[in-house]
Every structure is written in C-alpha cells, then in structure tokens.
C-alpha positions as CSV (number, residue, x, y, z in Angstrom):
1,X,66.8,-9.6,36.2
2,X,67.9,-11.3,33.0
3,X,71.0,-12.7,32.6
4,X,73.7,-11.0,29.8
5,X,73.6,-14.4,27.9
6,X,69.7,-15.3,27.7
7,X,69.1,-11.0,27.4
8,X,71.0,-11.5,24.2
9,X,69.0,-14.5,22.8
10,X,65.8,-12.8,23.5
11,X,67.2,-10.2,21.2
12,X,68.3,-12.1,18.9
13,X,64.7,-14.3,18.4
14,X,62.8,-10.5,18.4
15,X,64.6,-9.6,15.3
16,X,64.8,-12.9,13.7
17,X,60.8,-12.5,13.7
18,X,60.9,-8.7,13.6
19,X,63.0,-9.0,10.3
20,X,60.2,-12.0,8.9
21,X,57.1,-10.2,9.5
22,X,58.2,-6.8,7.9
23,X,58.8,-9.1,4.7
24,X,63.2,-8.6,5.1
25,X,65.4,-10.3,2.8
26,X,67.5,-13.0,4.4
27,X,71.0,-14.0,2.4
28,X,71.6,-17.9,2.8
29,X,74.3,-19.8,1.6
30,X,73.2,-21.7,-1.8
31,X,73.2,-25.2,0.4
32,X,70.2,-23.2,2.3
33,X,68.3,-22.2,-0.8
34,X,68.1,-25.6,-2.1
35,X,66.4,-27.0,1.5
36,X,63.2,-27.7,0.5
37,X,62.2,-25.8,3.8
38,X,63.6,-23.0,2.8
39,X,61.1,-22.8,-0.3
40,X,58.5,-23.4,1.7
41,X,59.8,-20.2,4.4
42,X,59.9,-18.0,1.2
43,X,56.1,-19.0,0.0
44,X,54.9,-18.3,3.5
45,X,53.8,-22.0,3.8
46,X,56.7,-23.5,6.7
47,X,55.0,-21.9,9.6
48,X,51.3,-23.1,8.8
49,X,53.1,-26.7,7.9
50,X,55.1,-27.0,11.1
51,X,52.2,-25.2,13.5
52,X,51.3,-27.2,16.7
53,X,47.7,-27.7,16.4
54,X,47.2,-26.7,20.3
55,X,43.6,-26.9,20.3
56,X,43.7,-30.9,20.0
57,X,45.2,-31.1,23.2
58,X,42.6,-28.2,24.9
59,X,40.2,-27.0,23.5
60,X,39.4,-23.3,24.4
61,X,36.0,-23.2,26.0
62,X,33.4,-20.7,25.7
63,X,34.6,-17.3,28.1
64,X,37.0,-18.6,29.2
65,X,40.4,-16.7,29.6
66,X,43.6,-17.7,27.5
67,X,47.0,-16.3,27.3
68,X,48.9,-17.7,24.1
69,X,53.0,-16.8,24.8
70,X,54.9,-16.5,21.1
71,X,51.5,-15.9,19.8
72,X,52.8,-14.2,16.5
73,X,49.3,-14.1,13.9
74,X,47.3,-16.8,15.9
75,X,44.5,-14.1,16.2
76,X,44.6,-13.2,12.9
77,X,45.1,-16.9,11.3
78,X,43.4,-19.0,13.3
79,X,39.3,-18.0,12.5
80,X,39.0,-20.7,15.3
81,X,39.3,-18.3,17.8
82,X,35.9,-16.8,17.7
83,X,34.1,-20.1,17.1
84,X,35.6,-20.8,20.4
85,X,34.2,-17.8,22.0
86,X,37.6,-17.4,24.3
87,X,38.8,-14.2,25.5
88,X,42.3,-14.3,23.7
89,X,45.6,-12.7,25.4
90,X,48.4,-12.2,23.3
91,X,51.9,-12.1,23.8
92,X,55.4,-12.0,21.8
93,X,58.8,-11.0,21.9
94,X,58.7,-9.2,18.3
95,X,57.6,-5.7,18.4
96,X,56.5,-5.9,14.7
97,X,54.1,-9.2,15.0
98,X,52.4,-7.2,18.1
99,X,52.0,-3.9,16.2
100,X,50.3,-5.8,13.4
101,X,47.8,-8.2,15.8
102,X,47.1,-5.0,17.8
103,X,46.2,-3.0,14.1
104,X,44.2,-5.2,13.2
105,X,42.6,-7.5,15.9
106,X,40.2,-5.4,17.8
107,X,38.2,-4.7,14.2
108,X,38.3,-9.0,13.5
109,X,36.4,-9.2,17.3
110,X,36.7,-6.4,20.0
111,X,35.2,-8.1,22.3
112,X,37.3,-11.6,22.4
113,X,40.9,-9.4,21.4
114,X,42.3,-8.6,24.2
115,X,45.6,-6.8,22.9
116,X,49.1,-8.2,22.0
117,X,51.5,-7.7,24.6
118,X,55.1,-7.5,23.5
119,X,57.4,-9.5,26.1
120,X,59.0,-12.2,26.3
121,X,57.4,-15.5,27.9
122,X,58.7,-15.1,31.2
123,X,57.7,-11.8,32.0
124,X,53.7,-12.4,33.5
125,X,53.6,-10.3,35.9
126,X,51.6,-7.5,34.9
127,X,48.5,-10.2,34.8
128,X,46.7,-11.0,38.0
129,X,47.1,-14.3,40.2
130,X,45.4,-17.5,38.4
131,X,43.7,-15.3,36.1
132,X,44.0,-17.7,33.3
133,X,41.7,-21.2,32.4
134,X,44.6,-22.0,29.8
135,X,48.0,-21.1,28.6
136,X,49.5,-21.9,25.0
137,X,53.2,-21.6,24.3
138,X,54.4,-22.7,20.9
139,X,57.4,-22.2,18.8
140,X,58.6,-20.7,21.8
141,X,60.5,-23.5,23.9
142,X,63.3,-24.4,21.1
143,X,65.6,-21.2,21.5
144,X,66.0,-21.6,25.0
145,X,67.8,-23.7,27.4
146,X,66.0,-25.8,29.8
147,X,66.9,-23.3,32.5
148,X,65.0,-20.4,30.8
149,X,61.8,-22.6,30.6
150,X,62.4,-23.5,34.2
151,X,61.4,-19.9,34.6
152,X,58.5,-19.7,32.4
153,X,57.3,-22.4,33.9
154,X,57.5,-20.6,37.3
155,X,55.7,-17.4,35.9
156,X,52.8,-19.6,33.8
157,X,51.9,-21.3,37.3
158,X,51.2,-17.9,38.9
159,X,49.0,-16.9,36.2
160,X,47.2,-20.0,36.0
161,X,43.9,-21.5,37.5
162,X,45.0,-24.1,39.7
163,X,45.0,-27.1,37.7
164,X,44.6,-25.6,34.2
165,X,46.6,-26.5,31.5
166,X,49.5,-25.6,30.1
167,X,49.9,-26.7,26.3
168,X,53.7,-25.9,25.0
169,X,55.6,-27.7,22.5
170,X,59.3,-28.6,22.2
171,X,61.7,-29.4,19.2
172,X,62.1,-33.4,18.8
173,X,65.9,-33.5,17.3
174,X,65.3,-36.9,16.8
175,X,63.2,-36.0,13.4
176,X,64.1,-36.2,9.5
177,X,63.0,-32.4,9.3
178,X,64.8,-31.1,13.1
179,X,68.4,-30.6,11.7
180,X,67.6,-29.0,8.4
181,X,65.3,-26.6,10.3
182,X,67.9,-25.8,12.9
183,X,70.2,-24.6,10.2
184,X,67.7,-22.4,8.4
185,X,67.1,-20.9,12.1
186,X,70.6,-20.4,12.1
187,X,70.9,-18.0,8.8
188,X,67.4,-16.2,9.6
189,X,69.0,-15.0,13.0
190,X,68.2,-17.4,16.3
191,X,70.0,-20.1,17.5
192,X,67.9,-23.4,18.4
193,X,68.6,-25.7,21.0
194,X,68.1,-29.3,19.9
195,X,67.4,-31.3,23.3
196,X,65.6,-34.7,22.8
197,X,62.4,-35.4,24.1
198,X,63.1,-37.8,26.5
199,X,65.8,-35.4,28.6
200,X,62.0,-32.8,28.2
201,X,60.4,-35.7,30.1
202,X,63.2,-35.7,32.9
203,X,63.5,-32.2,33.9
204,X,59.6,-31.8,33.9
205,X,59.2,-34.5,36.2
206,X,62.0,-33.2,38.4
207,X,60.7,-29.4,38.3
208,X,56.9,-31.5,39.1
209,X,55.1,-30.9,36.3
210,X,52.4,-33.3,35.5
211,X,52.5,-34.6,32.1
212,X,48.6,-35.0,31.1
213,X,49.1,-35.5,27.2
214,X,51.6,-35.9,24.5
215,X,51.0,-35.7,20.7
216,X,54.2,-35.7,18.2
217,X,54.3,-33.6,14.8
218,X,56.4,-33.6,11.8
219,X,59.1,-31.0,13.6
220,X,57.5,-30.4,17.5
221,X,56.2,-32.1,20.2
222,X,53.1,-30.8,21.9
223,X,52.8,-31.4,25.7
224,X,50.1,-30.6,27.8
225,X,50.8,-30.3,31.2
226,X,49.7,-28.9,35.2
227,X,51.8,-27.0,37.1
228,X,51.3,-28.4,40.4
C-alpha cells in the first residue's frame, strides 16, 4: 500500500511527463524563460543533454534480459538497443510515454520489444523471481525521498539475478546546473529532492548495497550497484 503523501508524488511526476510527451504548453514565470535550460526543454534537446549514458557502466549483453524503470523513449531513441541484441522491458509511471513506446516499438524489433509497462518503479511484482541480467533506473531517483528508493531497491533485488547489476542515477545538488533544474521541475509539475551524493553513499551502505561503480555527469550521478 502506498502512502497518501508518496501516492500524490507519483501523480504528480505521471502528469508532469504525461503533459511533456503530448507536446502541452507549460506557463513559467519570465525568470524561467530566460534559463538557458528552459530553451533547451522547449527545443527538445535538455533530456538527450542531461541523459545518463547507462550503458558505460553495463553494457547490455547479447539475450540477455533488461528491465529499464522510468524508461520514457529509450526504445525508441537509443538505436543501441538492437546492436546490443537485449531483450528490453519497459517501464514508466506516464500513461502517454507507454502508449507511444507500445505504438510503436514492436514494428522498430518485435522480437527484442518486450512492451512498456506503465507503473511506477516500485511495483515488480508482476515479473518472476531473478528474472532479470540487469536493471536501469534513470531520471527516476530525484523526485523521491530516500525512503521511497529504499523500496525500489527492495523490489529491483527480487527481480534480479543474484549479483546482477543495478545501474540508477541520482541528482548531485552540489552542480552549477542542479538548482536551475530543480526550479524548471518545479513549474513543469514535480517536485525534486536535492540530496547530496555523499548522504546517497550513506544510506546505500547502511541498506547493504554494494557500490561497484560511480561516474558523474553534468546534472546526475550514475551508480552501479549489487543488491546483496
């Protein structure tokens, strides 16, 4: 069961994303228009500039089975997928990024697509036990409190191969780009929590999570951990 609080912050990050991909006007205070990441949001270029390259942390292998939470386009955007080979399962919490994946990315490769699941990142459990070589989570972590990933972190380990990776990336509030960001996340609907890195590091070493890699980027932090 969801809690009133989180239940509404789920809500609110569907929308925000449900509004973007069916191309909805956002009003922004004139402060917000100048932001030079708020031209970029416009153009469609902030999400392609800010994207965790996943893939440099693990690679997907060839058959192997890979469950991508917040996936939004990946399928569609990254051609990388089929050069991988990977059987690719999609999730999101936006009704309108799923309907468009599911339209669109059985015809792009029917036999690596396996669907777009609209959900949010804790709820697994309609996949079988360690049925998963690898799970990717980005753009996800930052609306949430560390409790809520507590609980993803719970659900990915049930789904996972023992000792498979988990690649995820967090906000770093410590960057030039992390408060200007937060604000235009404000206006377009979903509240972002800006905890630093280093209090990351703490509560995944108390919740046991290995850290096996770290790689920072211009707004996130990619991790790659095991869920032990």
């Amino acid at each position: 069961m969801v809690a009133t609080g989180l239940s509404e912050r789920l809500d609110a990050v569907a929308e925000r994303y449900n509004r973007e991909f069916r191309g909805e006007s956002v009003e922004v205070p004139e402060a917000v228009e100048a932001l030079p990441l708020f031209k970029d949001w416009v153009a469609g270029k902030l999400s392609t500039r800010l994207a965790s390259p996943f893939w440099e942390m693990a690679k997907p292998k060839k058959l192997h089975h890979c469950l991508d939470l917040g996936a939004g386009g990946s399928f569609l955007f990254y051609p990388c997928w089929r050069d991988w080979d990977a059987r690719f399962y999609g999730q999101d919490i936006s009704g309108a990024i799923c309907d468009l994946v599911n339209a669109r990315g059985s015809q792009l490769n029917s036999k690596l697509f396996k669907g777009m699941r609209q959900a949010a990142a804790h709820q697994l459990d309609v996949y079988e036990p360690g049925q998963f070589d690898l799970a990717i989570a980005t753009g996800v972590s930052c609306y949430y409190e560390w409790n809520y990933w507590d609980m993803v972190l719970s659900a990915v380990k049930k789904v996972l191969k023992p000792g498979s990776p988990f690649i995820f990336d967090v906000i770093d509030p410590d960057l030039p780009l992390a408060e200007d960001w937060a604000i235009l996340e404000m206006y377009l609907g979903a509240e972002v929590e800006l905890m630093p890195v280093a209090d990351w590091k703490r509560h995944l070493k108390a919740a046991g999570v290995t850290i096996k890699k770290e790689q920072p980027g211009e707004l996130f932090h990619l991790f790659k951990v095991v869920l032990s």
